[in-house]
C-alpha positions as CSV (number, residue, x, y, z in Angstrom):
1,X,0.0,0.0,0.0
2,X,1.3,3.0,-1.4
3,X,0.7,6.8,0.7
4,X,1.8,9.7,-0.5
5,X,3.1,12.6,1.6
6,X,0.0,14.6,0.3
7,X,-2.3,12.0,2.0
8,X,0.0,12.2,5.6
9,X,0.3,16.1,5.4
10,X,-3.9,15.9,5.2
11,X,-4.4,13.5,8.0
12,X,-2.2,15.5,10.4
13,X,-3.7,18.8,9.6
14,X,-7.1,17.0,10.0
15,X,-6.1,15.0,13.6
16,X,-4.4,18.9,14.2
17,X,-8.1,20.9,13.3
18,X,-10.1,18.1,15.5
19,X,-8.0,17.9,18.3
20,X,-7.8,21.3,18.8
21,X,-11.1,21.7,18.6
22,X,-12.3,18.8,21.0
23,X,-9.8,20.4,23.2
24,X,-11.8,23.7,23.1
25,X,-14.7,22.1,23.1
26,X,-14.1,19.5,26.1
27,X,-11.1,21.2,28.1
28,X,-11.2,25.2,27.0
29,X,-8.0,24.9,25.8
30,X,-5.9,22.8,23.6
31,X,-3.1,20.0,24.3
32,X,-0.3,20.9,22.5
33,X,0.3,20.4,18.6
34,X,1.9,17.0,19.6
35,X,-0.9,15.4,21.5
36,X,-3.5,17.4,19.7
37,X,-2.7,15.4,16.3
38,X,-2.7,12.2,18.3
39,X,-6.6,13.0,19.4
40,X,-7.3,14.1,16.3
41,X,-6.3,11.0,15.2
42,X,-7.8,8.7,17.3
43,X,-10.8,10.9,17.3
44,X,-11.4,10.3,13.4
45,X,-10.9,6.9,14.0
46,X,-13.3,6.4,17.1
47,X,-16.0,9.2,14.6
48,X,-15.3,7.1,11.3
49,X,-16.8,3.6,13.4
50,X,-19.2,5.3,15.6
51,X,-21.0,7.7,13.1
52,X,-21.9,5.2,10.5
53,X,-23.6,3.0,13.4
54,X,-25.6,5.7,14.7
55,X,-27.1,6.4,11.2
56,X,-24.5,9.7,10.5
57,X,-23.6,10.6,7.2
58,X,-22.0,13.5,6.8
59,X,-20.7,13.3,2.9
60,X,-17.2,13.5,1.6
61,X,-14.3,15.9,2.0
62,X,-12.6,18.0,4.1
63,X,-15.3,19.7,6.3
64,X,-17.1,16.1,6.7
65,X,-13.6,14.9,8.0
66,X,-12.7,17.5,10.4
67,X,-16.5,17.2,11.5
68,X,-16.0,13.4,12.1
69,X,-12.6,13.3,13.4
70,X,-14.0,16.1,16.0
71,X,-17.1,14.4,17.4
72,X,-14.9,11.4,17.7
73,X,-12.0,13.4,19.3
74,X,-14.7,14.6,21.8
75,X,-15.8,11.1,22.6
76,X,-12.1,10.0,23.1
77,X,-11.9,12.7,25.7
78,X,-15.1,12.6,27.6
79,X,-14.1,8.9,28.4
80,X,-10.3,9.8,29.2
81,X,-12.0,12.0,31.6
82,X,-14.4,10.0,32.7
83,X,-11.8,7.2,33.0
84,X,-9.3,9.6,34.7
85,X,-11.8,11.0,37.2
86,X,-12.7,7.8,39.4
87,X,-15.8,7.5,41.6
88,X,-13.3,10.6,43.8
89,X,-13.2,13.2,41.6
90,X,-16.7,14.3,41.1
91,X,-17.8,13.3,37.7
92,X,-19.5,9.7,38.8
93,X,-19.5,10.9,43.0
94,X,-22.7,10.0,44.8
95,X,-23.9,12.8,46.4
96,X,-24.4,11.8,50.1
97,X,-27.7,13.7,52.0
98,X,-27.2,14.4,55.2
C-alpha cells in the first residue's frame, strides 16, 4: 500500500483541526500540537466507526472529515475524563444527604 506525503500532510492537519477543537470544546483549551494530532487521530478513527452506526452521514471531503474526526476526538476525551476522574473526583461521585 502506497501513501503519499500529500495524503500524511492531510491526516495531520485534519487530527491537528479536531483535536484542537475537541480540546476547546471539552477542556477550553488545547493539548499541544503533539498530542492534539494524536486525538485528532484517534478521534477520526473512534468518529469514522461510531457515526456510521448511529445512522450519521455527513458526505465526503474536508469539512465532513474535520466534522467526524472532532465528534470522535470529543468522545475519546469525555471517556479519558471519565476514566481519569474515578468515583473521587466528582464526575460519577454519589452525592451523600445528610
Amino acid at each position: 500500500m502506497f501513501v503519499s506525503a500529500e495524503t500524511i500532510l492531510i491526516v495531520l492537519i485534519v487530527g491537528l483541526i479536531a483535536g484542537w477543537l475537541a480540546g476547546e470544546i471539552v477542556d477550553g483549551t488545547g493539548f499541544g500540537v503533539v498530542n492534539d494530532i494524536l486525538i485528532g487521530i484517534i478521534g477520526a478513527f473512534i468518529g469514522s466507526w461510531l457515526l456510521p452506526r448511529l445512522g450519521i452521514q455527513l458526505g465526503a471531503g474536508l469539512v465532513a472529515a474535520i466534522v467526524s474526526a472532532t465528534i470522535g476526538a470529543i468522545v475519546l476525551l469525555l471517556v479519558i475524563r471519565l476514566v481519569a476522574a474515578g468515583p473521587r473526583r466528582g464526575y460519577l461521585r454519589r452525592r451523600r444527604y445528610r
